[in-house]
C-alpha positions in Angstrom: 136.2 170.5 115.0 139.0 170.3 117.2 141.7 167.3 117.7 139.5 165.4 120.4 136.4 166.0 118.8 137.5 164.6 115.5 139.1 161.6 117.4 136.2 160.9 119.2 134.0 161.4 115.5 136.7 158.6 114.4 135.8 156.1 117.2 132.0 156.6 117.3 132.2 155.7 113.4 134.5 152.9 113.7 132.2 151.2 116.8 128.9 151.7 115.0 129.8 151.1 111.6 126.8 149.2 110.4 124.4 151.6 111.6 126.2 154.7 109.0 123.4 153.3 106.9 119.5 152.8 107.7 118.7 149.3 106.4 116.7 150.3 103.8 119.8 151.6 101.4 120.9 148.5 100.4 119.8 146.9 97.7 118.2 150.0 96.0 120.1 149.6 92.7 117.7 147.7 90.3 120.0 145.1 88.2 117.3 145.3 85.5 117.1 149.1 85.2 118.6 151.4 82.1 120.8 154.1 82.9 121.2 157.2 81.1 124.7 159.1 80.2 122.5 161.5 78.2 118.9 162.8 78.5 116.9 160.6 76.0 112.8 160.4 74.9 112.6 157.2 73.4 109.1 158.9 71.9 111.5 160.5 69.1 113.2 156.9 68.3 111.6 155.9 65.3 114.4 153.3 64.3 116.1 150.8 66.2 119.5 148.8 65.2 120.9 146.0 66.6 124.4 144.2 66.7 123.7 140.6 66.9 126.8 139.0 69.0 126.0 139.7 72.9 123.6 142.2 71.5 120.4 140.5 70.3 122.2 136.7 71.9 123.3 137.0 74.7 125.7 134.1 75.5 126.4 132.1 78.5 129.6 132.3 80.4 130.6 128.5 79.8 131.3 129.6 76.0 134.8 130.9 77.1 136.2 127.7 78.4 135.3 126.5 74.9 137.3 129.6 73.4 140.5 129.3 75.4 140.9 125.0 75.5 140.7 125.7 71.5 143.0 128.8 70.7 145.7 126.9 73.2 145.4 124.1 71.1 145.9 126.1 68.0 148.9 127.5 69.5 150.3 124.0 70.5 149.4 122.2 67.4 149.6 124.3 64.3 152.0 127.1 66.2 154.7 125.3 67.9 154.0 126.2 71.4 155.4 124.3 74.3 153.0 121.0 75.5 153.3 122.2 78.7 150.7 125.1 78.1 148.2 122.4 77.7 148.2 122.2 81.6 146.6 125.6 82.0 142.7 126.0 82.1 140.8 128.7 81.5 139.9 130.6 85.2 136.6 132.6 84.8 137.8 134.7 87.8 141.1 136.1 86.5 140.5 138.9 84.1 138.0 141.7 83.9 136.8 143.1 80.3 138.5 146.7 79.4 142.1 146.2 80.8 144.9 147.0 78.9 148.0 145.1 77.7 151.2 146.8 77.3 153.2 144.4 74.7 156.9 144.8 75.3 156.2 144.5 78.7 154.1 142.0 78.4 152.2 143.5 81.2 148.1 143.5 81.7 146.6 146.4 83.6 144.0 148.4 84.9 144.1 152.2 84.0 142.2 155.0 84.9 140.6 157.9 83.4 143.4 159.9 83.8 145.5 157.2 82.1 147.2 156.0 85.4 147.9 152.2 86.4 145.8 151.4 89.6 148.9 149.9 91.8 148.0 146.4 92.8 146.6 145.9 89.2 149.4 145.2 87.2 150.4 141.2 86.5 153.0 139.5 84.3 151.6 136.4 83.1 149.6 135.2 86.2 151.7 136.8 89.0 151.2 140.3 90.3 154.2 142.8 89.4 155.1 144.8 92.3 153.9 148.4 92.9 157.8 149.6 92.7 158.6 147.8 89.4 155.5 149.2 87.6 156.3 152.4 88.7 160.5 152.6 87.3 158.8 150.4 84.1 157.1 154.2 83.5 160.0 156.1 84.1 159.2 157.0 87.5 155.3 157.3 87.2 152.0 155.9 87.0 150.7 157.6 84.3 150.9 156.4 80.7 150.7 159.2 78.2 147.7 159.1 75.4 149.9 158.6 72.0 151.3 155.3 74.0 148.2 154.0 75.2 145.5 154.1 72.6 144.1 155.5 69.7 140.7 156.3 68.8 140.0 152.2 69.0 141.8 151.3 71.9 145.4 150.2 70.0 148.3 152.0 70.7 151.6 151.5 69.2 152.2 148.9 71.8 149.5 149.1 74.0 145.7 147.3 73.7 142.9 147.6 75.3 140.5 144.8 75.6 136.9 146.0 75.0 134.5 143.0 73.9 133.4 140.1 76.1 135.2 137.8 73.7 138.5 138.9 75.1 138.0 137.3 78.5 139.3 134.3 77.1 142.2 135.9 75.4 143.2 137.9 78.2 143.6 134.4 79.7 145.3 132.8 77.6 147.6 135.4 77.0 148.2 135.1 81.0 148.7 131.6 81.0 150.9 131.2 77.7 153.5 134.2 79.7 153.5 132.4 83.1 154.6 129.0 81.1 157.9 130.8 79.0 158.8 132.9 82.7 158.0 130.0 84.9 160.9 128.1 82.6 162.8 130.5 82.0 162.0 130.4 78.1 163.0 133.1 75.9 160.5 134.8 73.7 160.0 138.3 71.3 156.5 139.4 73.5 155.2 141.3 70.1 155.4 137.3 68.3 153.7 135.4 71.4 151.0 138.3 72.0 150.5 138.0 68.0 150.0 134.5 68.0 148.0 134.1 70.8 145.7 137.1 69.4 145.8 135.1 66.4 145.0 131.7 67.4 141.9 133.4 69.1 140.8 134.9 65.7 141.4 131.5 63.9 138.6 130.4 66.3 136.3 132.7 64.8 137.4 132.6 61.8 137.5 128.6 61.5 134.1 128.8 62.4 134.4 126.8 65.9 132.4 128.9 68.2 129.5 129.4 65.9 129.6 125.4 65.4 129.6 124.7 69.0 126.3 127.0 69.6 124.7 125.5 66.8 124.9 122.2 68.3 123.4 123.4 71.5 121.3 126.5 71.5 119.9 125.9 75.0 123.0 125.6 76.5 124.8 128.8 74.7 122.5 131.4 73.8 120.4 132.9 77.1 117.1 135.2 77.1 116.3 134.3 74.1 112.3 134.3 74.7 113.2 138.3 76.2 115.0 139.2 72.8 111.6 137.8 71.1 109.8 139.9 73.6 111.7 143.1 72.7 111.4 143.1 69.1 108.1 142.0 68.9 106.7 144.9 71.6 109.2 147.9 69.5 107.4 146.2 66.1 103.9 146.3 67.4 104.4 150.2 68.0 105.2 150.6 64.8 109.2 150.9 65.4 111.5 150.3 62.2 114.3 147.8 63.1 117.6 147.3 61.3 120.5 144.2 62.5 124.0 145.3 61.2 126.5 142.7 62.4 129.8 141.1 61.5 128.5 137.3 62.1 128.0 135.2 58.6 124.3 134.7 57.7 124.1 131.0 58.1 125.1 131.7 62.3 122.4 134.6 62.4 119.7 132.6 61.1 120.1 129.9 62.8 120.4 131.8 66.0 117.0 133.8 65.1 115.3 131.3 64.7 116.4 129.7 68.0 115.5 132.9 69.4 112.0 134.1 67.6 111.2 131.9 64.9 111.7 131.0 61.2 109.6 134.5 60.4 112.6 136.8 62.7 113.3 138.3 59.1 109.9 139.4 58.6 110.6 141.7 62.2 113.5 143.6 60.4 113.3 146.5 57.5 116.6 145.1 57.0 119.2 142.6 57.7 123.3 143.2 56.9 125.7 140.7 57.9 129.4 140.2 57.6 129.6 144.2 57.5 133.4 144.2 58.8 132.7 146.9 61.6 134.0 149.0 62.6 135.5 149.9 58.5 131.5 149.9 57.9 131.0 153.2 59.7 134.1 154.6 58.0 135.0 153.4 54.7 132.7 154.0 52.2 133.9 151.8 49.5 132.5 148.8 49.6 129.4 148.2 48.3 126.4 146.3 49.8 125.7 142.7 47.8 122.8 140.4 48.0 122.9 136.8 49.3 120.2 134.7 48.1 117.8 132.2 50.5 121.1 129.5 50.7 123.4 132.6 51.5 124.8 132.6 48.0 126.4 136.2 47.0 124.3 137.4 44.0 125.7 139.8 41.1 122.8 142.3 40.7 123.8 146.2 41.5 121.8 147.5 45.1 120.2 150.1 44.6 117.3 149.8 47.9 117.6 148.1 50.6 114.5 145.3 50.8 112.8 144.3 54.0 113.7 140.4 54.6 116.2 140.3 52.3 119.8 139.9 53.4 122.7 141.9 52.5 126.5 141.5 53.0 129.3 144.2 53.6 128.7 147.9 52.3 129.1 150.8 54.2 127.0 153.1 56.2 127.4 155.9 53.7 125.4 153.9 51.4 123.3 152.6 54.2 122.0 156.3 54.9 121.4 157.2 51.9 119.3 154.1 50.8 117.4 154.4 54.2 117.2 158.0 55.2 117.6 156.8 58.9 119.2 159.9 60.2 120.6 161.5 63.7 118.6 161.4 66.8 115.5 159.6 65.4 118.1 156.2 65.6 119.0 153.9 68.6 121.4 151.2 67.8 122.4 148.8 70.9 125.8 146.9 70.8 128.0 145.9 73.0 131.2 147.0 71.8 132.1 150.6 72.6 134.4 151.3 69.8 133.4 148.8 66.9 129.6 149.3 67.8 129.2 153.2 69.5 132.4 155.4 69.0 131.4 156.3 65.3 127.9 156.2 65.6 127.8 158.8 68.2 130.5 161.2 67.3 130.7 161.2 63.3 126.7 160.3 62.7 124.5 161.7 65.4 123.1 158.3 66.5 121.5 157.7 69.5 123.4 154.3 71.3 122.6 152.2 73.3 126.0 149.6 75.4 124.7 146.1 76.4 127.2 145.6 79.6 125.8 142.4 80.9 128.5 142.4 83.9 126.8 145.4 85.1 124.2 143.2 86.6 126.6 141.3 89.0 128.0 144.6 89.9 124.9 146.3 90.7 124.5 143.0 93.0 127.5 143.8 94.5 126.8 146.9 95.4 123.6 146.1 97.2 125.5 144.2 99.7 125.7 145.2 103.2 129.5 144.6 103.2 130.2 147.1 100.1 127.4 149.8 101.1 129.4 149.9 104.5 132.8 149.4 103.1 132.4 152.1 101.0 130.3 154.5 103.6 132.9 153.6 106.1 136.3 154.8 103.5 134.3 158.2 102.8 134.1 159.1 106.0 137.5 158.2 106.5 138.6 160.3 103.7 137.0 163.2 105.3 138.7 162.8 109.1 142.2 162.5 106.5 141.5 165.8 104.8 140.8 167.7 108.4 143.4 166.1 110.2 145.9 167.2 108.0 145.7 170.6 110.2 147.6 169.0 113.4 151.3 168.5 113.0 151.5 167.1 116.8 153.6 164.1 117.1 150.3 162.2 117.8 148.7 163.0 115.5 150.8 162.4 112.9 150.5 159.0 114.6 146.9 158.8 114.0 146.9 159.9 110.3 149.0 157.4 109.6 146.8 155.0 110.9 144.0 156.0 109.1 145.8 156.4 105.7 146.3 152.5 106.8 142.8 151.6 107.4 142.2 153.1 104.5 144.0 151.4 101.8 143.1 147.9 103.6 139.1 149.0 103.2 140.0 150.0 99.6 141.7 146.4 98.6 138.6 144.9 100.6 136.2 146.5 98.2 138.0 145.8 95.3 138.1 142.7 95.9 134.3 141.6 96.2 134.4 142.7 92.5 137.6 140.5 91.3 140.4 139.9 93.9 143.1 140.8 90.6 141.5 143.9 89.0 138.0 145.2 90.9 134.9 146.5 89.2 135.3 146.9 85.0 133.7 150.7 86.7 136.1 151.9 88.7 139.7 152.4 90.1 140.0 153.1 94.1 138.4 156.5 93.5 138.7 157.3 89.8 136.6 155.4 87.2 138.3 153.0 84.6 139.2 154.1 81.3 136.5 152.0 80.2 134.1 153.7 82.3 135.5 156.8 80.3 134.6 155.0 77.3 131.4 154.5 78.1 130.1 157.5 78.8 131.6 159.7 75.9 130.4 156.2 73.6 127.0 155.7 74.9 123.6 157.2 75.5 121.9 154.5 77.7 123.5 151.5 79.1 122.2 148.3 80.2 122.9 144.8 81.2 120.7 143.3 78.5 117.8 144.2 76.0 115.7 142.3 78.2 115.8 145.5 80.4 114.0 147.5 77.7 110.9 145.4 78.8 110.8 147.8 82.1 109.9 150.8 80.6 106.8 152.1 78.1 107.9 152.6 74.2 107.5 156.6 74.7 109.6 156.4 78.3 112.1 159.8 78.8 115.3 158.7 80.5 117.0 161.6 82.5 120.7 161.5 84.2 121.1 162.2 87.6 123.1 165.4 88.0 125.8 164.3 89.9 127.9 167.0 91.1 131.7 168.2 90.2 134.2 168.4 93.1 133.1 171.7 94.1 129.3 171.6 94.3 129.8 168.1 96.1 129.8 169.7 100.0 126.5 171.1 98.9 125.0 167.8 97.8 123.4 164.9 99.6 124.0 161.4 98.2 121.8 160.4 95.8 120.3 157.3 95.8 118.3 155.5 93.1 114.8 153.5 93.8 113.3 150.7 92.0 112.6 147.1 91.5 111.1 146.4 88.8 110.7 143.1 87.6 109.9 143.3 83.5 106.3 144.1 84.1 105.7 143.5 79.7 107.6 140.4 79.5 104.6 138.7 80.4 102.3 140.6 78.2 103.9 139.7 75.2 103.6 135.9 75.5 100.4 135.8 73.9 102.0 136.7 70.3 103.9 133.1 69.9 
């Protein structure tokens, strides 16, 4: 095509934007639907595992307030911190889960696959750090090499990635507690405050305060909980073995179970093993399993089986495979952590795995909008008038590339932007996905937003991944565009069991 005819291409596309897509592509992404990394027949899945924390309950979002308000007041009461961080509240709209934290530089950020920063991603306490700065804090480049940034659970020497849903909080107050010691020009080692805020968020746990704030109100905390019944019930009446391995205490399960499906939920599982310290569990095969009795007492007595509906603390998935015989591809286990839950799963055992993502299903919202399906249409074609133009070195159009590399960018910050105005989608970079997307593809079979979305498919269903094609089969490829709405068709054929 020559100059004038791509020109003209440009201005045809930029008058009639909205009609680069036929009204029936939007909202074709099903927020309820499973997708597959990995071809997978759930016919061969004889055994299903579950963790139980956003797993099995799936918690609602006005937990996290809860989280922060406490942990800041650990750090101002029992830590020393400045009064003045009692100011800050927790803002659900700051952070995005899988970012990563560089600790000297007290610096959190978005990084790619390829392990470089997305520019415009990068804030020091709650203030944006400049493109330039990030840049000379790298030595001249975006990229952060692997030995710095992670190792095979997301901590590197001094950089963190932030993986579980529990960190939104953190990442927060993290935020907040830097942006109070810059804003007054404070002094402060960033290994001790990133230490003590980390700290201050495990006391929560640890003290038992979140699990005592969902107790008191189920209703308000714990979501879906008629759909986790649902699940179980439908994999047991197919004659489906299930197993809960999680690193809650017993007394937190239970009470959450039977919230959930009932004062018989133990009778659903072949067995039940709680406080199992992942992700040591699927590594360390020291420590043995032990018994708690009906009051969750430890008991003395050596295990050598493993009984259905009792419950069992700690031990070690060595022993748990060799008690069981659960082996390889005949095993699904969902959680929702990539590495504590997945990683070792997939890679060192042979499980199947299944990530619960539950901010996949505002994404998938997102991207059914008429603003993102023409933002992004719109920045593709651009990108393709960029590549061709490249071939005229005219004054004018030099003029014109510019432009575009302009309009560009601004559509790219736009996009981002309907996803979180600091960091975008947890998915993807401008073009590249996130390290966490990484994660989730080399960690994970299937992923979802919830169990509930196993209610949408038959028992003996065959999931198949698109092929989506490599940079050099793409010119040969139409887009490929995914149908369906459904709308849990067996939810309602399971009421009848209660």
């Amino acid at each position: 095509m020559c100059l004038m005819g791509l020109m003209r291409a440009w201005r045809r596309h930029r008058l009639h934007a909205p009609d680069l897509l036929p009204p029936e592509v939007c909202s074709l992404l099903n927020p309820a639907a499973i997708y597959a990394n990995n071809e997978i027949s759930l016919h061969d899945v004889e055994v299903y595992g579950f963790d139980y924390d956003y797993t099995l309950a799936q918690y609602a979002d006005s937990l996290h307030p809860e989280i922060f308000n406490a942990a800041r007041d650990i750090l101002i009461e029992h830590y020393k911190y400045p009064e003045g961080i009692r100011k800050y509240d927790y803002n659900p709209s700051f952070a995005i889960r899988g970012l990563h934290y560089d600790i000297q530089k007290s610096l959190l950020m978005k990084i790619d696959a390829f392990h470089y920063v997305q520019l415009g991603t990068a804030y020091r306490g709650l203030q944006p750090v400049p493109d330039e700065e990030v840049i000379d804090l790298y030595g001249g480049t975006q990229h952060i090499p692997l030995y710095q940034m992670s190792d095979f659970y997301g901590k590197g020497p001094s950089i963190k990635q932030f993986m579980d849903i529990f960190s939104l909080p953190e990442m927060a107050l993290l935020s907040c507690v830097v942006d109070h010691f810059l804003g007054h020009g404070l002094e402060f080692d960033q290994a001790h405050l990133y230490k003590d805020v980390t700290d201050a968020i495990r006391d929560v746990h640890v003290k038992g305060l979140m699990y005592q704030w969902i107790e008191r109100d189920m209703e308000k905390y714990i979501l879906r909980g008629d759909e986790t019944f649902a699940v179980l019930s439908r994999l047991v009446d197919h004659g489906k073995q299930l197993f809960l391995i999680t690193n809650s205490p017993f007394s937190f399960v239970d009470k959450g179970m039977r919230h959930m499906v009932g004062p018989d939920w133990r009778q659903l599982f072949d067995v039940v093993i709680v406080q199992a310290d992942k992700p040591s569990f699927f590594t360390d095969p020291r420590k043995p399993f032990r018994k708690l009795d009906e009051k969750g007492s430890l008991q003395w007595d050596r295990i050598t089986s493993l009984e259905k509906g009792k419950i069992y603390r700690q031990g070690n998935l060595f022993d748990f495979l060799r008690l069981t015989e659960w082996r390889g591809p005949r095993v699904l286990y969902f959680g929702d952590h990539l590495y504590s839950d997945l990683a070792d799963l997939m890679l060192r055992h042979g499980w199947r795995t299944g990530a619960i993502i539950p901010e996949l299903e505002r994404e998938i919202r997102i991207i059914n909008t008429e603003q993102y399906m023409h933002s992004l249409t719109w920045q593709q074609a651009l990108t393709g008038l960029l590549e061709r133009m490249q071939t005229y070195q005219d004054a004018e159009s030099r003029q014109v590339l510019a432009s575009w590399v302009k309009e560009r960018q601004e559509l790219r910050c736009l996009t981002k932007a309907l996803f979180n105005a600091q960091f975008g989608s947890i998915f993807r970079t401008f073009h590249n996905p996130t390290y966490f997307s990484r994660r989730l593809v080399r960690f994970s079979d299937l992923y979802m937003a919830s169990l509930s979305c196993l209610l949408n498919y038959r028992v003996d269903f065959t999931f198949y991944p698109r092929r989506t094609p490599l940079q050099h089969e793409a010119p040969l490829w139409m887009d490929q565009l995914c149908t369906g709405c459904m709308k849990t068709p067996f939810l309602s054929d399971m009421a009848h069991i209660r």
